[in-house]
N, C-alpha and C positions, 0 to 999 in steps of 0.2 A: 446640480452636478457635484457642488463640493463633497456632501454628504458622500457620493460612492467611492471618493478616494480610497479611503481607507482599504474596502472591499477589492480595488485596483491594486493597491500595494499586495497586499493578503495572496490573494490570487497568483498575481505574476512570482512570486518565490514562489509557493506551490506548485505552481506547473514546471519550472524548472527540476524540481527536486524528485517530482516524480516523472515525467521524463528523461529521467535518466535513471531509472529501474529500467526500461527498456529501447531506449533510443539506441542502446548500443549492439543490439539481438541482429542487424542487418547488417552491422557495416566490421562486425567479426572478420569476416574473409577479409577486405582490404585491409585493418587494422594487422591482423596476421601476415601478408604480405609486406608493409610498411617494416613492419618492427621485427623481423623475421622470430614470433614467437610461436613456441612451445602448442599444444593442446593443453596442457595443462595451465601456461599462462592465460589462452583463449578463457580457460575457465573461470581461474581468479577474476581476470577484468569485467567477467558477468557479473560475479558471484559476491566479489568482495564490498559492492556498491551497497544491497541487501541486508548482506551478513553485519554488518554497520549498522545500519538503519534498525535491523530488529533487535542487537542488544542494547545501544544505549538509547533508542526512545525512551524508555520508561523513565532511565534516570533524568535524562534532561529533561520530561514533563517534570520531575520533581524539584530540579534546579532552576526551571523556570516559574514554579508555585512561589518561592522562596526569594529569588532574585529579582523579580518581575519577568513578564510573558515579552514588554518592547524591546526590552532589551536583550533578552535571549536571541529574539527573531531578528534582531541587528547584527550582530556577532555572528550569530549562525550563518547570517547573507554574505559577511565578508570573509568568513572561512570558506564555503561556500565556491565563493568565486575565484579565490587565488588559488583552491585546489585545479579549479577546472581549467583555469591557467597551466598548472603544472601537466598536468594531461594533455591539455593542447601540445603544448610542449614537449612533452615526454622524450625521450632523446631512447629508451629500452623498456619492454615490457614492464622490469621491475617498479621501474620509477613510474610507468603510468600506473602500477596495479597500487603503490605505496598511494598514488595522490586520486586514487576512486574511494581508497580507506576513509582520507581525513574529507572528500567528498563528502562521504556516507555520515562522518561527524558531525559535520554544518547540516546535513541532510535533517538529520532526526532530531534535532534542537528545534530547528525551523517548521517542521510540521506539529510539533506538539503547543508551540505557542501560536501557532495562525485560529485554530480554534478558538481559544480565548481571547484573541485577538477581536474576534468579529464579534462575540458575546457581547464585548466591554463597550464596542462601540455602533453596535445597534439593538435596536428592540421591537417587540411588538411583530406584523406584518414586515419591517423591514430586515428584524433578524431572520425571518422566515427566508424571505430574498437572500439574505447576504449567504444562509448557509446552503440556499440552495444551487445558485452560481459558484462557490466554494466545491459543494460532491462533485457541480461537472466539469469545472476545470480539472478538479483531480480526475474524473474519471476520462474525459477526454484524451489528458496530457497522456496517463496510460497509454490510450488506446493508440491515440496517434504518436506515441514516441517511436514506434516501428515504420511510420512514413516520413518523417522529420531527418531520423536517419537515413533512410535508404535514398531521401533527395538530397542531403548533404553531400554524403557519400558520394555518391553518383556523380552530382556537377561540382562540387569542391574537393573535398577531403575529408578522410573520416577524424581528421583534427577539427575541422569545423563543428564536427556535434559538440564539443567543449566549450570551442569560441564565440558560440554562440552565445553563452549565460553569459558574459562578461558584461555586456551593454544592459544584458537583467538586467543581472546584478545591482549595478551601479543604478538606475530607475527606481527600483525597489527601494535600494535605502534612501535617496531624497525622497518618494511619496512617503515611507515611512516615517522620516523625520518631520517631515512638514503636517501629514495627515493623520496619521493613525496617532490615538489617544489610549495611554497604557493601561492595561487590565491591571487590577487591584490584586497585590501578593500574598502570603496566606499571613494573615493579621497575627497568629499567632508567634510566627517568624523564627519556624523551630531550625535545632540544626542540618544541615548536610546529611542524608542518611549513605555516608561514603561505603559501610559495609555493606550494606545492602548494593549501592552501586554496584560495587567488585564481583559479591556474588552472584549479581543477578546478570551481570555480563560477561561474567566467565561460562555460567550456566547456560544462559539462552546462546553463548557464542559458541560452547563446545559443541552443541545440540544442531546448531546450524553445519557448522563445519562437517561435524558428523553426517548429514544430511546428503550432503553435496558429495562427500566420499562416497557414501554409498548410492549415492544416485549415479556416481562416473564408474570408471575403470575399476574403482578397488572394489568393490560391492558390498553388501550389508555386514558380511561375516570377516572381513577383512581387519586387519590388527589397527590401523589408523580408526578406523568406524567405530569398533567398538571400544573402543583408548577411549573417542570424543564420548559419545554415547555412557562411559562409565563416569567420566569427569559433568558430563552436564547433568547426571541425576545426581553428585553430590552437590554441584555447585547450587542449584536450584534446590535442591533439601535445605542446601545452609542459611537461603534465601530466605525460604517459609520460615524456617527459625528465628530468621533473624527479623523478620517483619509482623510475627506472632509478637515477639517477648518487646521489640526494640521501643523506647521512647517517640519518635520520629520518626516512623515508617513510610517509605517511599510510596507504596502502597500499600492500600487498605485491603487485605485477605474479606475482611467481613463482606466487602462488594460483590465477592463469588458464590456468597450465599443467596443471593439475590436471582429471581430467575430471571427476571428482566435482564441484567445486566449481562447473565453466560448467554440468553438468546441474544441479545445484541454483539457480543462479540464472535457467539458461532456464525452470525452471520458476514459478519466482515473477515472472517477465515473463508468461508465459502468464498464471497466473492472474488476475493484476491485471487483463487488460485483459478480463477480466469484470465486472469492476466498471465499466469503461465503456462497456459494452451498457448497465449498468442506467440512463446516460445517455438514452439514445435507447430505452429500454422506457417509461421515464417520459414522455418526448414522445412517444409512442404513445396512451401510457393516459389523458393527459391532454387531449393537442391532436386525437390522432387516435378518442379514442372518446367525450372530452367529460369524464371521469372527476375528481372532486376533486381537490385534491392528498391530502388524508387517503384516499380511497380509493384511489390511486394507490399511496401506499407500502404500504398494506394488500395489495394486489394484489402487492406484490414479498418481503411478511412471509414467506413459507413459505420462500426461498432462507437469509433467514437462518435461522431455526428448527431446518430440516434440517443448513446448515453446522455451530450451535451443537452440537446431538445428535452430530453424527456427529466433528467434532474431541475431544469429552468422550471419549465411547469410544475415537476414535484413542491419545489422550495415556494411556490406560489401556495400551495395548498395546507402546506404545514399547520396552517391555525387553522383547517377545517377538519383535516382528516385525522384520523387516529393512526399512532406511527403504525400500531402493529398491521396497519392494513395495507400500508403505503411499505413499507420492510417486505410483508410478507409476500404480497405481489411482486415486488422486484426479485426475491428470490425466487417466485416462480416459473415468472420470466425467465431470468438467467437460465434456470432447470427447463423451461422448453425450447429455449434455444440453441443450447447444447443438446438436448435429443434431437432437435431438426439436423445439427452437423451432423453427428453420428448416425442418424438415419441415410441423409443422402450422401454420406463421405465414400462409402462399398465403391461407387460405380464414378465417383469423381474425375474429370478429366482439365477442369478449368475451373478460375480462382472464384466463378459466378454460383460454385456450387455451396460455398459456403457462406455468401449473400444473405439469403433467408435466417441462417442460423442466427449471423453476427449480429442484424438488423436486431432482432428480436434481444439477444443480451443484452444489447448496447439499451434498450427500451428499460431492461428490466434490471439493471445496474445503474442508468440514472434515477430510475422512480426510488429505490432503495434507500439510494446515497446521502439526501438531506434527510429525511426520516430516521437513519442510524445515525448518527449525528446527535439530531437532536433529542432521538430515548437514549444516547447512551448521557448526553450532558443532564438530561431530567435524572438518570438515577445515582447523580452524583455530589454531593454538597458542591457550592461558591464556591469556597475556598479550596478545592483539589481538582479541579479542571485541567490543571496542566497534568496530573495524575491520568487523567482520563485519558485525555490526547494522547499522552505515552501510551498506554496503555493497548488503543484502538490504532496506533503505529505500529509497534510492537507487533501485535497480535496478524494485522495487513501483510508486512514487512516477511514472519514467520509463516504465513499462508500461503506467500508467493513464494517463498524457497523451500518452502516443503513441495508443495506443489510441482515445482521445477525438479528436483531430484524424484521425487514417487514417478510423475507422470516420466520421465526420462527411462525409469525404468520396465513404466508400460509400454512405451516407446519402440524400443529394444525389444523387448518379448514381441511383440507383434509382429514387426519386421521380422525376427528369427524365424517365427513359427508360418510365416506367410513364405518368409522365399530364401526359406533352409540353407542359411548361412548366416555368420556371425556379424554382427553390426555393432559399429565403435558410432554412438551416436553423436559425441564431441566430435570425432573424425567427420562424420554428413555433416556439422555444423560449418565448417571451411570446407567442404565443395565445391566447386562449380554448380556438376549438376552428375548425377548420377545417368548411367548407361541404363536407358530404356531396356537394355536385351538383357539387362540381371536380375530384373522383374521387383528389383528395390521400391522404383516409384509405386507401383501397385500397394508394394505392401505397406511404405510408407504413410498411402492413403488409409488405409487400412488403422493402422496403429493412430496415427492424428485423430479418426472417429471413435477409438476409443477410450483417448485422452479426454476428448469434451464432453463421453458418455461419466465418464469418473467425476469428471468435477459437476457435469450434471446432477447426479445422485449427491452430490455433497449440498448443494442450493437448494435440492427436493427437501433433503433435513431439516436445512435453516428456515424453510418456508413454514416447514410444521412447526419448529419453536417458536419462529418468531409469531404466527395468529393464535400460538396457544398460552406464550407468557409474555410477551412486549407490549407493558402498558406503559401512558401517557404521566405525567410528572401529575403527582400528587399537589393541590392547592394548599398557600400553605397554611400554615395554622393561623386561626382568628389571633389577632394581640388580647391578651387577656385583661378584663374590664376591673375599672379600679372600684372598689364597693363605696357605697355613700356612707358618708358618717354620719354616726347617728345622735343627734343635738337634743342631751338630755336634759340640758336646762331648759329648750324652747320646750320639751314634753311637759317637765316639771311644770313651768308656769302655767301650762294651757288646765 
């Protein structure tokens, strides 16, 4: 048993960090009652959790190559948890929206070293286990963070989805201390790449920000969207520059040359932006059919369930199958069970219509999950792993808030054009429940099918990259053999 401490420690941050991408989607309305906030604060406290996680993962995989990966994931658990403290706590929307920011801090430090974490401390068959338990906690925590909420919520308080990480917390870092054995830093021990840092979170921050703007009230063409939009392609220009010419590059551009490497990360773009349907599932089940928030996440339980199952068995197979088959299958999956919602959502009347669909994601998101993993770690040298980590943060991170603003915008059109009038979709997010006689819930249904047809075609993609360029880690090179010397005086004599 000692042996899976480590994998225990690993784990439980993890599932904190990513249940709380979504734990907070249910318990919106109470939350907005408590703190008497805004729409627009409703938003932040979604948004700003995210928008953190996808700019500075990368740096912090880079600050954790350099510092070590234990200690990164130490720091990051106790930032981590006093933020979620302050959110318990929160006394006005601002102060909770300030403490989901420095959340989103400890957030993305702590997923880029958990990866490296379980490399350093298993191998063989058992690295295979650790990363495969590792996908489905993550993909579980996902999934189930929309029921965790809505039963807090419900029999406690929507402060309790905070107070809940605190006893984490505190777990995590004793297994940590006592179990987990630190991943090796990058030997060369180059400096801080702090310009690239800057650029590359101002960049990927304006791009998000921008995102969300034009997925809410201001929309694409609006002066705040395109401001962010104009600053995120310099920021990111200045980035590539700075990571082309720099000494110490945070990350390696050459790795986009790599087909393996852009199939592996379109795929974990795809999947992510399933987790932002379960946005607009949740405003279904709640505004549109009247449902709790606890039955609401109840109603989204089987996706996780099935992702857990079916990543456990994945990570079992890891040393037989080839990732690209075990990737590309999950993305097909996902892609058939978003056509199944979208097929049966037209005529939907109960949370059991979308059953079948979830079942089937949830299948085809845990078989993926250990498989990306370990081709994105094959096409990476040792020593930049924590690179990678950011990287496959990042990249998750930016797929679920794109995801969230595009699909918000599909969202909206549907509704309009189904029951010809304007719909404020942050507004349906604090609802109750919409009046059956404005024919909203229909169209509602309506717009949610073809939210999961969207991200559908997005998985159809990753499916075809990932069986046409995701290969397995190359063996590595024989050590080269020393030559005999050749003993001219034994010739001479003979």
């Amino acid at each position: 048993m000692r042996r899976w401490w480590p994998l225990i420690a690993v784990c439980l941050g993890s599932f904190m960090l990513i249940t709380d991408t979504t734990v907070v989607t249910v318990a919106l309305p109470d939350l907005a009652r408590g703190l008497d906030a805004s729409l627009a604060d409703q938003q932040w406290v979604l948004n700003i959790y995210t928008l953190v996680l996808a700019a500075l993962s990368l740096s912090a995989g880079s600050l954790a190559d350099m510092i070590g990966q234990r200690k990164v994931f130490l720091g990051s658990i106790v930032v981590f948890g006093a933020a979620s403290l302050a959110c318990g706590l929160a006394p006005g929307a601002t102060v909770l929206i300030a403490a989901r920011a420095v959340q989103g801090l400890g957030g993305a430090a702590m997923i880029v070293a958990a990866l490296s974490l379980l490399g350093a401390n298993y191998g063989g068959k058992d690295r295979g286990f650790a990363f495969g338990t590792w996908m489905a906690v993550i993909g579980a925590a996902g999934a189930a963070g929309p029921f965790l909420g809505g039963v807090l919520t419900q029999y406690l308080s929507w402060r309790a989805i905070f107070f809940i990480n605190l006893p984490l917390s505190l777990l995590t870092v004793i297994l940590t201390v006592v179990f987990v054995k630190p991943a090796p830093a990058s030997p060369a021990r180059p400096g801080i790449d702090v310009p690239g840092m800057l650029a590359f979170a101002i960049g990927s921050g304006a791009l998000t920000y921008g995102l969300i703007q034009a997925g809410g009230s201001s929309g694409w063409t609006s002066a705040p969207a395109v401001a962010c939009f104009a600053v995120a392609v310099v920021g990111l220009a200045v980035f590539g520059v700075i990571e082309t010419r720099g000494s110490s590059p945070m990350l390696d551009l050459g790795l986009f040359r790599q087909a393996s490497f852009v199939s592996v990360i379109a795929c974990v773009i795809a999947t992510s932006t399933i987790f932002a349907c379960l946005v607009y599932a949740s405003i279904w089940l709640q505004t549109g059919l009247g449902l709790t928030p606890a039955q609401a996440g109840l109603a989204l339980l089987p996706m996780a369930a099935t992702s857990f199952v079916a990543s456990m068995t994945a990570g079992k197979l890891l040393h037989k199958v080839p990732p690209r088959l075990t990737v590309g299958l999950g993305a097909l999956l996902g892609a058939i069970g978003c056509a199944l919602v979208w097929l049966l959502a037209d005529n939907a009347s109960s949370w059991a219509t979308l059953l079948p669909g979830l079942v089937v994601v949830g299948l085809g998101m845990g078989s993926a999950g250990p498989s990306t993993s370990a081709a994105l770690m094959a096409s990476t040298p040792p020593n930049r792993t924590g690179m990678a980590s950011g990287a496959m943060a990042t990249f998750r991170q930016l797929g679920q808030t794109l995801g969230v603003a595009v699909f918000g915008l599909v969202f909206a059109a549907v509704i309009k054009s189904r029951s010809g009038s304007e719909v404020d979709v942050q507004g349906v997010v604090s609802a109750d429940h919409v009046d059956p006689a404005l024919g909203i819930g229909h169209a509602m249904t309506g717009g949610l099918g073809v939210v999961f047809a969207v991200a559908g075609l997005l998985n159809l993609i990753a499916c075809v990259l990932a069986f046409a360029f995701v290969r397995p880690a190359a063996p590595p090179p024989a050590p080269p053999t020393t030559p005999a010397v050749h003993d001219e005086s034994a010739t001479s004599t003979a």
